[in-house]
C-alpha positions as CSV (number, residue, x, y, z in Angstrom):
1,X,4.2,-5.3,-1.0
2,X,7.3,-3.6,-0.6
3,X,7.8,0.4,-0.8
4,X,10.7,2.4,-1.8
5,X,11.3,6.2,-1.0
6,X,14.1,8.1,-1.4
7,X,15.3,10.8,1.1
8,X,12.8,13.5,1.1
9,X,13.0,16.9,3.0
10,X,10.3,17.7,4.7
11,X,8.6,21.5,6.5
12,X,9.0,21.9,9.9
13,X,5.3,22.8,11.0
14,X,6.1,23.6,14.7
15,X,9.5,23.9,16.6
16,X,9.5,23.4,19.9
17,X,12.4,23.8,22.3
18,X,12.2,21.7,26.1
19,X,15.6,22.6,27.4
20,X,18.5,20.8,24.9
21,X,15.8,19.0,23.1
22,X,14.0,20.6,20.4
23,X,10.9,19.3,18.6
24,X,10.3,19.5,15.2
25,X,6.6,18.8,13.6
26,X,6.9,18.3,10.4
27,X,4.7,17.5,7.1
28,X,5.6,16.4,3.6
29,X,3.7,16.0,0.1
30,X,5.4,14.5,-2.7
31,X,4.5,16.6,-5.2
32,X,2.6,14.1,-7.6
33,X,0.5,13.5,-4.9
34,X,1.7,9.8,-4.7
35,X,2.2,9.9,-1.3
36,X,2.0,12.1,2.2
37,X,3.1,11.6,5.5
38,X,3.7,13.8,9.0
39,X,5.2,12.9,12.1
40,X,8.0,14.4,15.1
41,X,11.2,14.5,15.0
42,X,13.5,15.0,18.7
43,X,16.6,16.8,18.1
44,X,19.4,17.5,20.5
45,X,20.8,21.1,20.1
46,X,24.0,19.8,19.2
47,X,22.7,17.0,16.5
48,X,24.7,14.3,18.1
49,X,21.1,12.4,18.3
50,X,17.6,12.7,16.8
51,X,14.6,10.3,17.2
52,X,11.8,10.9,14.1
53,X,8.1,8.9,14.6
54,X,5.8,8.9,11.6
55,X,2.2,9.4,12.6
56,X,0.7,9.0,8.8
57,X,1.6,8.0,6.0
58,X,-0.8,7.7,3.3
59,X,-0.4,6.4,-0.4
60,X,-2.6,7.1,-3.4
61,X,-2.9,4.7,-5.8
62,X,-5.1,3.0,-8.1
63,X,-4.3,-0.7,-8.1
64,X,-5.6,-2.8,-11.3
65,X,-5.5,-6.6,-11.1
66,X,-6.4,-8.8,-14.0
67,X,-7.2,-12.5,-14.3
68,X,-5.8,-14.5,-16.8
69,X,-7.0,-18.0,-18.2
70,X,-3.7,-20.0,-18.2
71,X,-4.6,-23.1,-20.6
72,X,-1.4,-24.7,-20.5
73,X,-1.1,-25.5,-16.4
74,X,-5.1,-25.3,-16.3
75,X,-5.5,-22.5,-13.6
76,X,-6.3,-19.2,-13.4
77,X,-3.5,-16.1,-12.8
78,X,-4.0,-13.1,-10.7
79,X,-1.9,-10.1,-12.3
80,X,-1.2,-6.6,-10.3
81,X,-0.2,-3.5,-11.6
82,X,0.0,0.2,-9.9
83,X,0.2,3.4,-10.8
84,X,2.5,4.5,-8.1
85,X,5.8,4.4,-9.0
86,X,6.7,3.6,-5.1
87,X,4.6,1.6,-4.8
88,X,6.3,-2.5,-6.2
89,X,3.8,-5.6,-5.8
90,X,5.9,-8.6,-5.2
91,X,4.0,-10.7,-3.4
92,X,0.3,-11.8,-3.8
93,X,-0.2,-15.6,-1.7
94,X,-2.9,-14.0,0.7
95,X,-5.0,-12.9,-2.7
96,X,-8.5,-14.9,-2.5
97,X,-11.0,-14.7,-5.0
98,X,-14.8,-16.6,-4.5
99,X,-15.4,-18.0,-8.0
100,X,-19.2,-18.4,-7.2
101,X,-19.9,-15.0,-6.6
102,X,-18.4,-13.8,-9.5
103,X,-20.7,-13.5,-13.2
104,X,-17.2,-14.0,-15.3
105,X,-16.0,-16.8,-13.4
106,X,-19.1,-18.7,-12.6
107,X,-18.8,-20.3,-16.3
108,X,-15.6,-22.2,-15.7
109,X,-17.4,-23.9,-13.0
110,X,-20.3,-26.7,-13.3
111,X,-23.1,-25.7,-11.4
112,X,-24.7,-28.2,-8.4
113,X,-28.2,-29.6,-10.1
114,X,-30.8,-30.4,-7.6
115,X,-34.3,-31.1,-7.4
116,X,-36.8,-32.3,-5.0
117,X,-39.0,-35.8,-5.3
118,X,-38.2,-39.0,-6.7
């Protein structure tokens, strides 16, 4: 999965000066609610250098994934979608699914017969 943001300006929470260093806690909401985040950000007083660590970042999504029948190479597909528009799906190979424990799936599958005695 692979996220894109554009620049963003952020609110300073806290400023915090420690001799030519000041430090800047900051929050930020994007205003759909897609996504938050807060962090630091180390300035020097002349802005020739800064230093910014995210501490959260947290994205709201819904995700929906669909499984398709696909009769012509005989196997199943896994489809994604989001509705987060920063949010891109590109790449699902770790996507596992038990066919057994699932009611819909179970009937593409012949079940094991058993019995006990002769």
């Amino acid at each position: 999965m692979k996220v894109y943001v554009d620049t963003i300006y952020a609110e300073s929470d806290t400023i915090i000066q420690q001799d030519t260093i000041y430090d800047l806690h900051w929050h930020y909401l994007e205003p759909n609610n897609y996504f938050s985040m807060n962090g630091l950000t180390k300035v020097r007083n002349d802005f020739s250098s800064f230093n910014t660590n995210i501490y959260n970042l947290q994205l709201d999504t819904e995700i929906t994934m669909d499984i398709i029948d696909d009769k012509k190479n005989n196997r199943f597909k896994l489809i994604a979608r989001t509705d987060n528009p920063y949010i891109n799906i590109t790449n699902m190979d770790g996507v596992v699914f038990d066919p057994t424990k699932s009611s819909v799936l179970k009937k593409f599958y012949k079940q094991k017969r058993w019995h006990i005695g002769p």
